[in-house]
C-alpha positions in Angstrom: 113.8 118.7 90.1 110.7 119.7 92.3 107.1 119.2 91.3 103.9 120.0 93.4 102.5 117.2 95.6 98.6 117.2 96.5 97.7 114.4 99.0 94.1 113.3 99.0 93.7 110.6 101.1 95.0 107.4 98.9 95.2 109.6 95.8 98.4 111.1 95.4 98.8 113.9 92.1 101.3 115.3 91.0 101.3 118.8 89.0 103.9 118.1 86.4 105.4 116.8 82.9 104.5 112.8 83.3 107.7 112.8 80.5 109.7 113.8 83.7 107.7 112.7 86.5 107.2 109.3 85.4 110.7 107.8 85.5 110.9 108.8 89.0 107.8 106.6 89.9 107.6 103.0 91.4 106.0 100.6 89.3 102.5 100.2 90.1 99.5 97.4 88.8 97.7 99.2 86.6 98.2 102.3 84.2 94.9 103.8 82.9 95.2 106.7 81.0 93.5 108.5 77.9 96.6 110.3 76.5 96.6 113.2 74.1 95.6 111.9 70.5 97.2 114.9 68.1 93.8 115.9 66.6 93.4 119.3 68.0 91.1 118.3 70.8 92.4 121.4 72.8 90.1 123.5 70.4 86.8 122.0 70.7 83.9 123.4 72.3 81.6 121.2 74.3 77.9 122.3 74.2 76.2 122.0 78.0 72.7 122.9 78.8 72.2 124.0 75.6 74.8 126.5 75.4 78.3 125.7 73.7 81.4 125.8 76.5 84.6 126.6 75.4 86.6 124.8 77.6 89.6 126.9 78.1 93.0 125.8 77.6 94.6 124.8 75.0 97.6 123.5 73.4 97.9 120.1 74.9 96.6 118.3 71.8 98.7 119.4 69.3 100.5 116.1 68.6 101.0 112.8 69.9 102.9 111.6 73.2 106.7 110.4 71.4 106.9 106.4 71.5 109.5 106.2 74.1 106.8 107.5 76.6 104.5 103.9 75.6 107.1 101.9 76.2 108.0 103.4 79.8 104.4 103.0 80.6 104.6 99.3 80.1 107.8 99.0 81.8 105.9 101.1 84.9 102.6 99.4 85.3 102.1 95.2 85.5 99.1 95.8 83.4 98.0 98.9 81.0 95.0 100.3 79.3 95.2 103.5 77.1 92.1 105.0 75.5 92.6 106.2 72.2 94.3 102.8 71.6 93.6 103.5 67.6 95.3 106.6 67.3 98.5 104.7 68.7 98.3 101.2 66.6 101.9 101.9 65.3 103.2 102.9 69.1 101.7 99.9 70.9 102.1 96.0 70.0 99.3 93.6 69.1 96.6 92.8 71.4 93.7 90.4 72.3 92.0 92.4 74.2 90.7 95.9 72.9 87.9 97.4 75.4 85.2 99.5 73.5 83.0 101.8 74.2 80.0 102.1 72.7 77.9 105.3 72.9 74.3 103.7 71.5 74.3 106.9 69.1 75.0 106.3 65.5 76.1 108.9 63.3 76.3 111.4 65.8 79.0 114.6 64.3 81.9 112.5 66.7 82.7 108.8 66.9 79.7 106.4 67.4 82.4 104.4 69.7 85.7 105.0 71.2 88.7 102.3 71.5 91.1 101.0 74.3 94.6 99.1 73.9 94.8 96.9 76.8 97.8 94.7 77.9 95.7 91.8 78.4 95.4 88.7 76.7 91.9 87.8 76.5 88.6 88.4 74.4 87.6 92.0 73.2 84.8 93.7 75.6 82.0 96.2 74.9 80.3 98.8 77.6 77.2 100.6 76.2 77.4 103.5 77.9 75.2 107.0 76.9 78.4 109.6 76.3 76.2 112.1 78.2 77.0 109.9 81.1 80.3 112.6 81.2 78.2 115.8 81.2 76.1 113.9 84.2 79.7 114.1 85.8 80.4 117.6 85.5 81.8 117.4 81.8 85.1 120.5 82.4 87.4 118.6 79.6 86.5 118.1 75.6 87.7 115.0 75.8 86.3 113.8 79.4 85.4 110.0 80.0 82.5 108.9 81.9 83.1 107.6 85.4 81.3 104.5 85.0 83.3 103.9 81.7 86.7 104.1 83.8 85.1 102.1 86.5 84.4 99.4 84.1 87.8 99.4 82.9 89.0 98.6 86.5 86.6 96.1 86.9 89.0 94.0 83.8 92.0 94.2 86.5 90.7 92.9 90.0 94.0 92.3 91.3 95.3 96.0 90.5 95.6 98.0 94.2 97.3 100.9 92.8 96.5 102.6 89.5 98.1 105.4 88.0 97.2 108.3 85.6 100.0 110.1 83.6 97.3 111.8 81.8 95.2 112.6 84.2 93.2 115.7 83.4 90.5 116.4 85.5 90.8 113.5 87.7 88.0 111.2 86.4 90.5 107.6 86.1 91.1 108.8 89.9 87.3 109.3 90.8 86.9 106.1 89.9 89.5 104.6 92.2 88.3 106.4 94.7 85.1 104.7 94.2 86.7 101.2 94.0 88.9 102.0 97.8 91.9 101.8 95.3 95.4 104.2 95.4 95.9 106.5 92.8 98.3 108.2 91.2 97.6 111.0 89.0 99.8 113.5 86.6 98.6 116.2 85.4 100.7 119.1 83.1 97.9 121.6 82.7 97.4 124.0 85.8 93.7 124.3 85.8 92.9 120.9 84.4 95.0 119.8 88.3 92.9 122.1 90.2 90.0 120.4 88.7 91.2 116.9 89.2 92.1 117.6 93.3 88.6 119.4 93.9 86.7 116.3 92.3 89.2 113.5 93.6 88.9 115.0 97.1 85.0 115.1 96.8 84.8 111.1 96.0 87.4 110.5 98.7 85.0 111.9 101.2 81.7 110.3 99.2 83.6 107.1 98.7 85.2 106.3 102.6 81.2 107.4 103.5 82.8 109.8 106.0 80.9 113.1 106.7 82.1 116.2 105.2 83.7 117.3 108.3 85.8 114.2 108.4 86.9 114.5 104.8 91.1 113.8 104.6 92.0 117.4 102.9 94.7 118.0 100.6 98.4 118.1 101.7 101.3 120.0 99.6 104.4 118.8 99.9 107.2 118.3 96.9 108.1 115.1 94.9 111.4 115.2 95.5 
């Protein structure tokens, strides 16, 4: 089974099905990774600059990622975060340590904070972080995480050298790494959501390494297999 390949320096993504791309995949430090929640996501319009966007492709939120998929990302990562972690309370064993994020806005139309299951064993932690922190990224997805908020979340895992996506969207878990000097690994099903993820992942590659634009690594195809 091929899959498209992009190389981007230390990031490495991969255009396919993480339900089939993932069992092929060395286990790696960390998984962080906001997966699909079921809630019809896909549909939402995002409103930027005072104009409502209507992000563009849909489908991928129509229901839940099937258990078995939980438990082969624990068995592939030493340590794992998913955001969402609520929607998956019945898919994911007890924890210590849930990672919140809290938007300062309260009774705003969507969550006032949003929830992370994380392997670790240790004391619940907050980051108040504005959610138009995303838009100041570039918001392209409806359900699009700050940088900074995925940054923080590496921050909890020192030790972790190579992190890996299997829901990566557009890219932001592996702008982050490539803020922190770390290896990613990114998945992404959706063909435009990729494109997005390899044109912003290559731009904090060359903004992260502080090379000049000239001496930006640029993207290599090759297949998986």
């Amino acid at each position: 089974m091929a899959f498209e390949e992009v190389i981007i320096g230390n990031a490495r993504l991969i255009h396919g099905d993480c339900r089939e791309v993932l069992p092929l995949l060395p286990k790696c430090d960390l998984i962080l990774t906001d997966p699909p929640y079921g809630i019809g996501a896909d549909s939402h319009q995002g409103k930027v600059k005072n104009r409502w966007k209507q992000y563009g492709v849909g489908g991928w939120d129509k229901e839940r990622p099937s258990p078995w998929l939980f438990g082969l990302m624990r068995e592939k990562a030493s340590e794992c975060v998913v955001w969402g972690g609520n929607y998956f309370t019945d898919l994911l064993p007890p924890s210590m340590r849930w990672l919140v994020w809290d938007k300062g806005q309260t009774d705003f139309s969507l969550a006032d904070c949003e929830f992370a299951w994380s392997s670790q064993q240790g004391a619940a932690r907050r980051l108040m972080l504005p959610r138009s922190e995303a838009l100041k990224d570039g918001k392209e997805h409806p359900t699009q995480k700050p940088v900074r908020l995925m940054v923080w979340c590496l921050e909890k895992h020192p030790k972790a050298q190579t992190v890996c996506d299997p829901f990566m969207g557009t890219g932001t878990t592996g702008v982050a790494c490539m803020q922190r000097g770390l290896r990613f690994i990114g998945i992404e099903r959706e063909r435009a959501y990729f494109d997005i993820a390899c044109r912003r992942i290559e731009q904090a590659q060359a903004q992260g390494t502080l090379l000049l634009p000239e001496q930006a690594p640029q993207p290599v195809q090759a297949g998986l297999l």
